[in-house]
C-alpha positions as CSV (number, residue, x, y, z in Angstrom):
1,X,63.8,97.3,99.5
2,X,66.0,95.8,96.9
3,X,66.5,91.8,96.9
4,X,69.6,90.8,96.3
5,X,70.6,88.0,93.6
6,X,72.4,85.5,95.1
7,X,75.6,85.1,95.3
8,X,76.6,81.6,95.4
9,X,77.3,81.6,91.5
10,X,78.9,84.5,89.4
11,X,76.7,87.5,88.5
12,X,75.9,88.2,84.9
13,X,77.3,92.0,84.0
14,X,72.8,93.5,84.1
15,X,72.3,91.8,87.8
16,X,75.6,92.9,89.3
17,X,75.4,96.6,88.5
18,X,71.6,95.9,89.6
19,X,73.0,94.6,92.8
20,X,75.7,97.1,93.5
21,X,73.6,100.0,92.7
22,X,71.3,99.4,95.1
23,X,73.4,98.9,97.9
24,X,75.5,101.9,97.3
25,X,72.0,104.2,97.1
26,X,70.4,102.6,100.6
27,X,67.8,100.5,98.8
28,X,69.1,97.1,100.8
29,X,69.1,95.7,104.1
30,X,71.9,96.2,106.2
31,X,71.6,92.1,106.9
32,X,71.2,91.3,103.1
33,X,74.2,94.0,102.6
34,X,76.0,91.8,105.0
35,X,75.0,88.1,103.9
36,X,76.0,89.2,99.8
37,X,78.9,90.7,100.5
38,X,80.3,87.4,102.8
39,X,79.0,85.2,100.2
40,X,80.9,86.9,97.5
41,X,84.2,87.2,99.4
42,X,84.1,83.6,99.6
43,X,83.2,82.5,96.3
44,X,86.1,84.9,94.9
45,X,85.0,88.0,92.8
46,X,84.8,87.9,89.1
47,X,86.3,90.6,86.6
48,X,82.8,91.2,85.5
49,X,81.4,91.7,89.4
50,X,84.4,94.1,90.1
51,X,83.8,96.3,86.8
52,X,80.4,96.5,87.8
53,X,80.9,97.6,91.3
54,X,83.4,99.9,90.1
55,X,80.9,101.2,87.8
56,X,78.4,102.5,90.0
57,X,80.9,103.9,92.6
58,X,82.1,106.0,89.9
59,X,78.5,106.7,88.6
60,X,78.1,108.2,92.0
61,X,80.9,110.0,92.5
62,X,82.4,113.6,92.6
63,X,84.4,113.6,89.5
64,X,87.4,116.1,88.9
65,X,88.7,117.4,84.9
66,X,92.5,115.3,84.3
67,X,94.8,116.8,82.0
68,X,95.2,113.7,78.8
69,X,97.7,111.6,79.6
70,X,97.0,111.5,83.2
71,X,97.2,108.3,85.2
72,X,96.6,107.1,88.6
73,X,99.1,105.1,90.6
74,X,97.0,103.0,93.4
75,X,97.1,99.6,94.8
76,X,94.4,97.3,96.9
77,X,95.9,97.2,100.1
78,X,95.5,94.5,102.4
79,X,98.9,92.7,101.9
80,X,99.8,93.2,105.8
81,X,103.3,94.5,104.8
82,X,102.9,97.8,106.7
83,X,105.3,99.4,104.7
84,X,106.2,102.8,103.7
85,X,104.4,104.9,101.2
86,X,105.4,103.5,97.9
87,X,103.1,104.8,94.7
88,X,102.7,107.7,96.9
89,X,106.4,108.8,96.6
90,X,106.8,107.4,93.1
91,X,103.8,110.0,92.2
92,X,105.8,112.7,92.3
93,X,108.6,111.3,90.6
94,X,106.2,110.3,87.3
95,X,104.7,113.8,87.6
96,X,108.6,115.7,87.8
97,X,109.2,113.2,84.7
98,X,105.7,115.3,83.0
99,X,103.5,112.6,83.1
100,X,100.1,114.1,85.2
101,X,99.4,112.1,88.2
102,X,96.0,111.9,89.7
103,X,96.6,110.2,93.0
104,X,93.8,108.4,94.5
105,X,94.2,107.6,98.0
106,X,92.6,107.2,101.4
107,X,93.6,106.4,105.4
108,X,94.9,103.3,106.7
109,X,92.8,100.4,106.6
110,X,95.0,97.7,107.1
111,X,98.0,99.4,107.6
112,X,99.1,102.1,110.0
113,X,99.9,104.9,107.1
114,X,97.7,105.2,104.2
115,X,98.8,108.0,101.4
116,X,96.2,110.3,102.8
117,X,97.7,110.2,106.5
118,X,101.0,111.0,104.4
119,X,100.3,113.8,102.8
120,X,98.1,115.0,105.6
121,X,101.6,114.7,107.9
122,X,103.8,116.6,104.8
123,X,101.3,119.6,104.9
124,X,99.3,118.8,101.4
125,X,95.1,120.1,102.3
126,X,93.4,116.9,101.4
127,X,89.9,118.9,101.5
128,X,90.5,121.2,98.2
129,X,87.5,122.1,96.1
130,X,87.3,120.0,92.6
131,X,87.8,123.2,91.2
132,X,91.2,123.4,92.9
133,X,92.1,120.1,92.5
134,X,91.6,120.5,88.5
135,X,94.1,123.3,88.7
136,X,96.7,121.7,91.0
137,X,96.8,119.0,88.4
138,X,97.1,121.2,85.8
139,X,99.6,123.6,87.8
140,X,101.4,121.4,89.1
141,X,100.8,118.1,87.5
142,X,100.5,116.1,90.6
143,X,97.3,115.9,92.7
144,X,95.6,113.8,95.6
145,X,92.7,112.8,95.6
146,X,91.2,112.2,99.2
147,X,88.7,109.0,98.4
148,X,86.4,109.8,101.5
149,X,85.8,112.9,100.1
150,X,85.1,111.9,96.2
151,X,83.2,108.6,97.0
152,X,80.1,109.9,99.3
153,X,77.8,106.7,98.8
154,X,80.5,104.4,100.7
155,X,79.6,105.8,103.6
156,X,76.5,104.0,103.8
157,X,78.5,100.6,103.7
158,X,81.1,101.8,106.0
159,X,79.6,100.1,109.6
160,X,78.1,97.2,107.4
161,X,81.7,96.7,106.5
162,X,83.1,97.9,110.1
163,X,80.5,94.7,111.2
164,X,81.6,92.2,109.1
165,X,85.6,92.7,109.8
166,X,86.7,90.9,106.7
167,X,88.3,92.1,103.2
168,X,85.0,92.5,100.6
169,X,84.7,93.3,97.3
170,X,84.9,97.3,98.2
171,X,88.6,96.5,99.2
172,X,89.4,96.3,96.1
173,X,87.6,99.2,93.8
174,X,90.1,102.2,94.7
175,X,92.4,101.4,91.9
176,X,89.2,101.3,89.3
177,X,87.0,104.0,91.0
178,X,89.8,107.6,89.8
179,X,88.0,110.6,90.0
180,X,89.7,112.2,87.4
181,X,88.7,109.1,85.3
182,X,92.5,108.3,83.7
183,X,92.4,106.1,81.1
184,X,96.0,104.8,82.6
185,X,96.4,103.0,85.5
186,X,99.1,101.3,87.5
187,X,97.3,99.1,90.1
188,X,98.8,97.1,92.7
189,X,97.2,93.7,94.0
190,X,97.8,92.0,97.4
191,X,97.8,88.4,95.9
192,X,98.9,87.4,92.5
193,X,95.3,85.6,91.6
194,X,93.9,89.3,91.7
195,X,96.0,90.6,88.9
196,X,93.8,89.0,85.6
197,X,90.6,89.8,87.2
198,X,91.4,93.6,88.3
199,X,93.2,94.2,84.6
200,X,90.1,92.6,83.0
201,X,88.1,94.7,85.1
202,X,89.8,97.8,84.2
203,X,89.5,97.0,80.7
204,X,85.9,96.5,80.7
205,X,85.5,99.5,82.6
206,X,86.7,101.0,79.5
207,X,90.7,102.0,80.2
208,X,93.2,102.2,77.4
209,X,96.1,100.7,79.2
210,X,96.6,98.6,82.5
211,X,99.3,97.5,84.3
212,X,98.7,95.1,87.7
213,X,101.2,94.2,89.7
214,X,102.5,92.1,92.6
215,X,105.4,91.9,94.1
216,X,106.2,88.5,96.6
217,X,103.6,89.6,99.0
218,X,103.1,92.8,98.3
219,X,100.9,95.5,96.5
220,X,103.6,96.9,94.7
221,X,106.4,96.1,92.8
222,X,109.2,95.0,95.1
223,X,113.0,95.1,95.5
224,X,113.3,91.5,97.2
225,X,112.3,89.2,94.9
226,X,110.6,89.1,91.5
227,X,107.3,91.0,90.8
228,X,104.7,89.5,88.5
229,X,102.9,92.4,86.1
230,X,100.1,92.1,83.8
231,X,99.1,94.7,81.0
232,X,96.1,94.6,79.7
233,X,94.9,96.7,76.7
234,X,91.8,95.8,74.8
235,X,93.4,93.9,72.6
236,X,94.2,91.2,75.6
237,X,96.7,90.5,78.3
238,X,100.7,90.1,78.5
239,X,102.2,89.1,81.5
240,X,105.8,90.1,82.4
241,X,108.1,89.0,85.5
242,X,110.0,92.5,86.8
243,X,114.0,91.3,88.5
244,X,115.7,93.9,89.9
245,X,119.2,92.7,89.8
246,X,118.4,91.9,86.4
247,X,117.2,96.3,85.6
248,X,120.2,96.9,87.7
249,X,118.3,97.6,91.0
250,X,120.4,95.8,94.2
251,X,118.1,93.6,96.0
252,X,116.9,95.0,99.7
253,X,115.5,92.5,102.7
254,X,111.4,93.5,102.5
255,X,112.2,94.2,106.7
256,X,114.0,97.5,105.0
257,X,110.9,99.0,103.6
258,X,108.9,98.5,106.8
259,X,106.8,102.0,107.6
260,X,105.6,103.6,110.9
261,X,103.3,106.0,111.9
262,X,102.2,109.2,109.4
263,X,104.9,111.4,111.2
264,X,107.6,108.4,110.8
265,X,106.6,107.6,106.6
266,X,106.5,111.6,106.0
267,X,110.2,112.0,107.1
268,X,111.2,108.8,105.1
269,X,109.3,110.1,102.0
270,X,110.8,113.4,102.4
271,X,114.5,112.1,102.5
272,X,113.8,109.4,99.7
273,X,112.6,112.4,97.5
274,X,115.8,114.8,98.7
275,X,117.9,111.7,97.2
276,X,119.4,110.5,100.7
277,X,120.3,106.9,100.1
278,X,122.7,106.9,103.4
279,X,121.0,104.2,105.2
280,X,120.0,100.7,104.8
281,X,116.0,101.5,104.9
282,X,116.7,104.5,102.8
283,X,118.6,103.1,100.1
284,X,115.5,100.1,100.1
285,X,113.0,102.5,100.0
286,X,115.0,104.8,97.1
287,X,114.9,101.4,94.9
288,X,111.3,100.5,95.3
289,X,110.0,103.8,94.4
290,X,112.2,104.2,91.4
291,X,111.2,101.0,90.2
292,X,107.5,101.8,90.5
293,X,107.8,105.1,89.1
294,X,109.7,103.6,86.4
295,X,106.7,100.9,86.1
296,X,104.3,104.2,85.7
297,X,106.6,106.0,83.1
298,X,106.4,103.2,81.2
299,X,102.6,102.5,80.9
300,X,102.4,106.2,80.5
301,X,104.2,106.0,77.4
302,X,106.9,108.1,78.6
303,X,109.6,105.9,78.5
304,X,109.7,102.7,76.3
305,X,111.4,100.1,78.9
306,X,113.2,99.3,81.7
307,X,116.4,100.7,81.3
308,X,114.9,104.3,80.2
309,X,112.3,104.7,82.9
310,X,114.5,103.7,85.7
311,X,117.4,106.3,84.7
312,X,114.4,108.9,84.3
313,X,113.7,107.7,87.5
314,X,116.6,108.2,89.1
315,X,117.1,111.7,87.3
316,X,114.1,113.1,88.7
317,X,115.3,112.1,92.6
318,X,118.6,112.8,92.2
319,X,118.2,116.6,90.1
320,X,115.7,117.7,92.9
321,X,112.1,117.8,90.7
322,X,110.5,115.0,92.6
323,X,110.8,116.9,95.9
324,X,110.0,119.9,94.8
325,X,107.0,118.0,93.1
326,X,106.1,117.7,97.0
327,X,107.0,121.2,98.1
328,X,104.5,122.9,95.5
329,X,101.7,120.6,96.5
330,X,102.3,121.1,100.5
331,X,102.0,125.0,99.5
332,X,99.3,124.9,96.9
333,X,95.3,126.0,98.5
């Protein structure tokens, strides 16, 4: 068995991957697993322990073909919001605008509706074959990406993690672990002091573009109240501050966007997509998803700012692509 290093001081880039590696291939003690993992949640994660970790996770895991250009729209979880599915509907927008989406997802964790109980609620197969997940995507332009199914050596963390009951550093390598490896990604953070370290991770994990964002408590960008985002590129970081009123957005109480069970979120995601905006929780839930998928145009290089990506945005809802987006992938096997 594998020692681990310890953990009490921040891991140089040879002895995390050292460290991560061996857990995720069984050569460590469940204990030692355990005692690491607390240590590290504690101290705070570094960029360079989170690229590293993310680096053998997607060593290791079952890799699909993305059409260039593709991106992945995915946040951390954990910010206790229980909302509805946000980058989950804006997905389908960004795809109806042409940009390829590669949606990485799993089941609740921390919340009661993850994307994959969603989709699994709208219809969409979340078992496909790689091979027919590479031509969804590039059918379609909009595929999910069921995590439990792609990323086979979590599995032996899972009761390690089930034991210890608290957020680790595997809470927050979604975002950075794509299967379709994009070299875009929109990731959402649950606390603002995650969004440097998960853009410098992404960076270092060899990404062309990043964009992290929070928004007043939650993992997405919100609708009431300012969002912080961060892009990082490898030539550094910029950090911008994201107001709707100020993009022309109305502001919407957070209470608006609060989600239920799978069978609840699928109908609200449904009538957000068919454009309905006749009710309070509606209209909040049309706003946030058009400004996320206006967040993703523009880091996809499909539109160059605000203005532009949240009238494509809207376009896509209101002409009927985004839902039909959703039709073709509940229908595709």
């Amino acid at each position: 068995m594998t020692r681990l290093p310890d953990p009490s001081r921040p891991l140089a880039a040879d002895a995390a991957h050292a460290a991560f590696a061996a857990m995720l291939d069984g050569d460590v003690d469940d204990a030692d697993i355990a005692g690491f993992l607390r240590a590290l949640a504690a101290r705070g994660e570094t960029a360079t322990e989170i690229a590293a970790a993310a680096a053998e996770l997607r060593a290791r895991m079952l890799a699909i073909a993305a059409p260039a250009g593709a991106i992945d729209l995915c946040g951390t979880g954990g910010d206790g919001s229980h909302s509805l599915n946000v980058s989950t509907a804006a997905a389908f927008v960004v795809a109806a605008a042409g940009v390829p989406v590669a949606k990485h997802g799993n089941r609740a964790a921390s919340s009661r509706c993850g994307a994959a109980d969603v989709l699994e609620a709208l219809g969409i197969a979340l078992d496909l074959a790689p091979d027919r997940l590479e031509a969804c995507l590039a059918e379609l332009g909009v595929a999910f990406l069921f995590a439990q199914r792609h990323h086979p050596a979590l599995a032996r963390l899972a009761p390690v993690r089930r034991a210890l009951g608290i957020r680790t550093i595997f809470n927050l390598l979604g975002p950075l672990a794509s299967p379709a490896r994009v070299t875009r990604q929109l990731v959402g953070v649950f606390a603002p002091a995650w969004l440097a370290p998960m853009a410098e991770a992404g960076v270092a994990l060899g990404l062309e573009r990043v964009l992290a964002v929070h928004g007043a408590g939650l993992d997405e960008i919100a609708v009431h109240a300012p969002s912080e985002l961060l892009w990082a590129t490898p030539a550094g970081l910029v950090s911008e501050r994201f107001s709707p009123e100020a993009e022309g957005l109305a502001l919407h109480p957070r209470a608006a966007i609060a989600g239920g069970d799978a069978a609840h979120n699928a109908r609200m995601l449904e009538a957000v997509l068919a454009g309905r905006a006749d009710t309070p929780e509606l209209r909040a839930y049309r706003a946030i998803v058009i400004a996320n998928a206006a967040a993703a145009l523009r880091l996809a290089g499909r539109a160059q700012g605000w203005p532009e990506a949240i009238g494509l945005a809207r376009a896509k809802i209101d002409d009927g692509s985004a839902a039909d987006r959703l039709a073709r992938l509940a229908a595709f096997r």
